[in-house]
N, C-alpha and C positions, 0 to 999 in steps of 0.2 A: 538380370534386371527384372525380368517377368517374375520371377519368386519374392524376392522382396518386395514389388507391389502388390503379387497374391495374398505376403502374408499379413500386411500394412492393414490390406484389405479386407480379411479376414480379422483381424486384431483388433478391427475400428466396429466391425460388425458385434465382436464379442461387449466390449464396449458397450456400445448404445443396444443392445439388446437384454444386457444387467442394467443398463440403468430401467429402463424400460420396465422390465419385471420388478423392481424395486418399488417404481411407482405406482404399480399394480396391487402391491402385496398388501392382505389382510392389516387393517389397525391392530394394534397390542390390545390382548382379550380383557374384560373388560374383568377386575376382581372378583370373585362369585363371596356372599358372606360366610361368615362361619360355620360351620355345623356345630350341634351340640358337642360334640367329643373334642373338636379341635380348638372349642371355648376353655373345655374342661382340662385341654391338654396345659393352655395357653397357662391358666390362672394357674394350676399347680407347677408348671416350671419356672410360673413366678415366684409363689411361695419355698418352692426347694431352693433359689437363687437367694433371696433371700435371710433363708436360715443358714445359709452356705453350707450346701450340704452336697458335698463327696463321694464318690466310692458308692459301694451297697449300702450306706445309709441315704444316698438321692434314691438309690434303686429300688429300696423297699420303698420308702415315703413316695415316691413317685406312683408304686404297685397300689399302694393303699388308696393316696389320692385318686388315682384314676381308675379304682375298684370303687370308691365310694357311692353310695347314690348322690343326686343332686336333687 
């Protein structure tokens, strides 16, 4: 009977001491903006989506694209 209240006891502790830290916990980070490259990433994996393009013809058009200047 003492072990089963210890563990009750201990169970109930585990419990409210996750919730506890749950409410404590850091808000979700907040978006950071783009950087240039991850802009340049963005628009040319639109435009390969677009041309629908597969295989090592995305692979090259991709190399190209995001070799290019801007």
């Amino acid at each position: 009977m003492k072990q089963l209240i210890s563990v009750i006891v201990m169970g109930a502790s585990l419990v409210c001491g996750s919730a506890y830290a749950a409410k404590d916990a850091d808000p979700a980070p907040v978006a950071k903006t783009k950087t240039k490259q991850q802009g340049k990433m963005a628009t040319c994996n639109k435009d390969a989506k677009e041309k629908a393009l597969k295989g090592s013809e995305r692979r090259s058009f991709m190399s190209s694209c995001l070799s290019a200047k801007a």
